[in-house]
C-alpha positions in Angstrom: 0.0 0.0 0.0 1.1 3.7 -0.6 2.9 5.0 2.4 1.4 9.1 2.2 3.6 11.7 4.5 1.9 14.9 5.1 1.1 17.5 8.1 -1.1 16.5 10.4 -5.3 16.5 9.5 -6.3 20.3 11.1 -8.8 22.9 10.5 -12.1 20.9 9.4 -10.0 20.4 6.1 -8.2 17.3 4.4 -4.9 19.5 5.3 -3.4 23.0 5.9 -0.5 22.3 3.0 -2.2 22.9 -0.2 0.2 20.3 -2.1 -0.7 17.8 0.8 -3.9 18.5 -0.4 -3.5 18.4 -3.6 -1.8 14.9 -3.9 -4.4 13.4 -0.9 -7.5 14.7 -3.3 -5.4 12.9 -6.3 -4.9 9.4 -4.8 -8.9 9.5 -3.5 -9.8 10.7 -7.0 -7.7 7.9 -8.9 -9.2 5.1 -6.3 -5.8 4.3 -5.2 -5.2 2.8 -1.5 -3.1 4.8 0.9 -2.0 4.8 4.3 -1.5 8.4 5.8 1.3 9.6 8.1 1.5 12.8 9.8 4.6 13.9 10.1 7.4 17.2 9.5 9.2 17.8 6.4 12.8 17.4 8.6 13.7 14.4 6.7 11.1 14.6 3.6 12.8 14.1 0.1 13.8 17.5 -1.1 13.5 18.8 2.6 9.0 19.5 2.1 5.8 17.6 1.8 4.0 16.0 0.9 6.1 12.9 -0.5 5.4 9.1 -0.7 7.1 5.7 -0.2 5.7 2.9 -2.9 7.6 -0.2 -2.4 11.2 0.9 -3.3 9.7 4.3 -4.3 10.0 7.0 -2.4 9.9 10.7 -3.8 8.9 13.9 -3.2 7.2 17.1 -5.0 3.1 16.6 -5.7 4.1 16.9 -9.7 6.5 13.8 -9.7 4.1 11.7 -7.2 1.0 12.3 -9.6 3.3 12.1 -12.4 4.9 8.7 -10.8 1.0 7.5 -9.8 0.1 8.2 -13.8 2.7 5.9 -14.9 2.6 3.2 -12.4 -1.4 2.8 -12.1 -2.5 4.3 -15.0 -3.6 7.0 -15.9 -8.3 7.5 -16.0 -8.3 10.3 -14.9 -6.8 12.3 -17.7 -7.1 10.3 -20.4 -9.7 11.4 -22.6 -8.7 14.8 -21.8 -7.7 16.5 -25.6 -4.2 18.3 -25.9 -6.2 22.0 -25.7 -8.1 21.0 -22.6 -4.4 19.6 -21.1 -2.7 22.5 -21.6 -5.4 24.7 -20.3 -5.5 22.7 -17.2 -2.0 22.7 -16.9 -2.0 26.9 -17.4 -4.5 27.2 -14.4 -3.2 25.0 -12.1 0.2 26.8 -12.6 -1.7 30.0 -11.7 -3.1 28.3 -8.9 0.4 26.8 -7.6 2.6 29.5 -8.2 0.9 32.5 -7.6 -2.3 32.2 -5.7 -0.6 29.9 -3.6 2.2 32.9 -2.7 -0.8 35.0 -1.7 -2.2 32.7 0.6 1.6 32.0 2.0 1.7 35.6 2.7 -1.6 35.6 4.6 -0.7 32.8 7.0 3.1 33.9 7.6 3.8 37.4 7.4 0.3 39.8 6.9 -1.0 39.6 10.9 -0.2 38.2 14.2 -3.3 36.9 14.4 -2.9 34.9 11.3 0.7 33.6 12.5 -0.2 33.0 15.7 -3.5 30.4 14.4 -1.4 28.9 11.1 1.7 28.4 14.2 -0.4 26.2 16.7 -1.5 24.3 13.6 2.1 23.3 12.3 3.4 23.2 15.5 1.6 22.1 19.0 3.2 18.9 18.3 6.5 19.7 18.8 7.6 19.5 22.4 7.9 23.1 24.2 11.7 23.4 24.9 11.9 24.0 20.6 8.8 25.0 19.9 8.9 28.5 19.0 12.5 28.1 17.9 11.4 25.8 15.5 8.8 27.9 14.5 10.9 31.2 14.4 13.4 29.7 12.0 10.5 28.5 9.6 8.8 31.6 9.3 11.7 33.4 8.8 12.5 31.2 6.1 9.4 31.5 4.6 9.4 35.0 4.5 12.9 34.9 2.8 10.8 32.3 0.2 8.0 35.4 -0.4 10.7 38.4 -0.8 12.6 35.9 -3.2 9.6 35.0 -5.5 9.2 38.9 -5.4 5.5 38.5 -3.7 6.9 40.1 -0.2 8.6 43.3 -2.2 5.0 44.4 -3.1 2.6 46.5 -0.3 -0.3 44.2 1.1 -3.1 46.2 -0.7 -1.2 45.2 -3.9 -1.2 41.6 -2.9 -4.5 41.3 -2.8 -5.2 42.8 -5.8 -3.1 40.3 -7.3 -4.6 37.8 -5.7 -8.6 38.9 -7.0 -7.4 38.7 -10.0 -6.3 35.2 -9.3 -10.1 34.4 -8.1 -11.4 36.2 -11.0 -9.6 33.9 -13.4 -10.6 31.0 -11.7 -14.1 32.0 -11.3 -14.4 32.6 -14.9 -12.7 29.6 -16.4 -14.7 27.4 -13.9 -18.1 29.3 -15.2 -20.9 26.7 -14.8 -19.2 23.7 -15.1 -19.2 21.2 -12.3 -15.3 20.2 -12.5 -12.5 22.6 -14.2 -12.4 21.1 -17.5 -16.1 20.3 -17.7 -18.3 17.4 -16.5 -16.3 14.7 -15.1 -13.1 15.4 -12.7 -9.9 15.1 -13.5 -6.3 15.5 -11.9 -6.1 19.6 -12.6 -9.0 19.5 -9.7 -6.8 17.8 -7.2 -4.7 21.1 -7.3 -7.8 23.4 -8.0 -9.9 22.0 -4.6 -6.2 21.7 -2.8 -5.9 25.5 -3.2 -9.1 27.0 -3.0 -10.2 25.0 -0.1 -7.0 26.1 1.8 -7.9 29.8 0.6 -11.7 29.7 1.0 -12.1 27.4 3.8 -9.5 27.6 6.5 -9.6 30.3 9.5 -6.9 32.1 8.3 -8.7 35.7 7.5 -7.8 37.9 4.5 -9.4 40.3 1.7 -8.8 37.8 -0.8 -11.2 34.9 1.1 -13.2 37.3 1.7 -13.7 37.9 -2.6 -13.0 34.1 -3.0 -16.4 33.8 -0.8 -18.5 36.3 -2.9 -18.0 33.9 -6.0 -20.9 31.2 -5.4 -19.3 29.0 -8.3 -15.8 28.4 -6.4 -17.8 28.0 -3.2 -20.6 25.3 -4.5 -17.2 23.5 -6.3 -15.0 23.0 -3.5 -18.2 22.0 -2.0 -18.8 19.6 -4.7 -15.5 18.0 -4.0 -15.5 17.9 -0.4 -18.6 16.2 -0.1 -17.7 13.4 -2.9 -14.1 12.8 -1.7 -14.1 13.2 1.6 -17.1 12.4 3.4 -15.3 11.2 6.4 -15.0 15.3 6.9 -18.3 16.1 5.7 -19.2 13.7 8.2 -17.5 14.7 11.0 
C-alpha cells in the first residue's frame, strides 16, 4: 500500500498544506489505496511535503508523485482529456500553484499576528515546548525569505490582494458553470484546483482575498462539490 507523509489533518480540512492536499484529493480521486502519516518535512525528500514511499519508491514534490502515480497505475483520470483541454488545465493550475498559492503563503506567515499565531499552533503544537517557537521562528523566517525571493513580499499588502482577485477572478471565470474545471467529469487539474481553493476559501486564516473568493458562489458550490464526494469522512464529522 502507498505509504502518504503529510502534516497532520487540522482545521475541518483534508490539510493546511495545499500540495498535501492536492496529492491526498489525487490518490482518492484515482481510487488508489493509501496509508496516511502525519509527520514534518525534517527528513522529507527534497526537505517538504508532501512525499510518498511505494515499495522501493519514495519521492517527493506533488508533480513527480501524480506524475509517478500516472505511470505506475494508470492513468483514468486524464485520459480522454484532448491536448487543448491539457494544456489549459495545466496553465490554471500553474496559476493556482505558483501564484495564488504565494498569496495565501503571505496571509498565514507574514500579513498579521493573528494569522501567524493560528497557522503556528496548527504546524506546531506537536513539537515538544523546549523547541517549539525556535522551530517555528526559523520557519517563518524562512518563509518570508521564500515570499521576498519570489518577489510577492517586495509588493505592499493592498497590492497583494489585488493580485490575488485577479487570481479568483480567473478562476471563477474559467470554472463558469461547469461542475469540475475542464467540464463534467473530474480530473487531476481538480486535485490542485480543490487543494488550493479550499485552503484559501475554507480555513480560518482571515484575509481580503477569502473574503472575494467567498463572494464567487461558483468556487464556493465547487469546492463543496469536492469535499462532499471525496471526503465524506469530513463532511461527516
Amino acid at each position: 500500500m502507498i505509504q502518504f507523509y503529510q502534516l497532520k489533518r487540522t482545521w475541518d480540512i483534508p490539510n493546511l498544506c495545499h500540495f498535501c492536499c492536492k496529492t491526498e484529493t489525487y490518490l482518492r480521486m484515482a481510487a488508489l489505496p493509501y496509508e496516511v502519516n502525519a509527520t514534518l518535512p525534517l527528513m522529507a525528500p527534497k526537505g517538504k511535503l508532501p512525499y510518498i514511499v511505494d515499495g522501493s519508491a519514495r519521492m517527493g514534490d506533488s508533480r513527480f508523485i501524480v506524475r509517478y502515480l500516472k505511470k505506475t497505475y494508470g492513468d483514468h483520470l486524464d485520459q480522454q482529456l484532448s491536448t487543448a483541454q491539457i494544456g489549459a488545465g495545466r496553465a490554471m493550475q500553474r496559476l493556482l500553484e505558483e501564484h495564488l498559492y504565494w498569496v495565501t503563503m503571505f496571509t498565514r506567515w507574514d500579513w498579521t499576528q493573528e494569522n501567524w499565531e493560528t497557522n503556528k499552533t496548527a504546524i506546531f503544537s506537536g513539537i515538544p515546548v523546549l523547541i517549539r517557537d525556535v522551530a517555528a521562528y526559523h520557519t517563518r523566517r524562512g518563509i518570508r525569505k521564500q515570499l521576498w525571493g519570489h518577489g510577492t513580499r517586495r509588493h505592499k499588502p493592498e497590492e497583494i490582494f489585488e493580485l490575488g482577485f485577479e487570481d479568483i477572478d480567473a478562476v471563477s471565470n474559467f470554472l463558469e458553470n461547469k461542475p469540475y474545471l475542464l467540464g463534467e467529469t473530474p480530473t487531476s487539474f481538480d486535485a490542485t484546483g480543490y487543494g488550493f481553493l479550499v485552503n484559501t476559501l475554507a480555513c480560518p486564516i482571515e484575509s481580503p482575498v477569502k473574503d472575494y473568493a467567498l463572494t464567487k458562489k461558483n468556487l464556493v458550490d465547487y469546492v463543496n462539490r469536492i469535499q462532499t464526494r471525496y471526503y465524506p469522512d469530513l463532511v461527516a464529522a
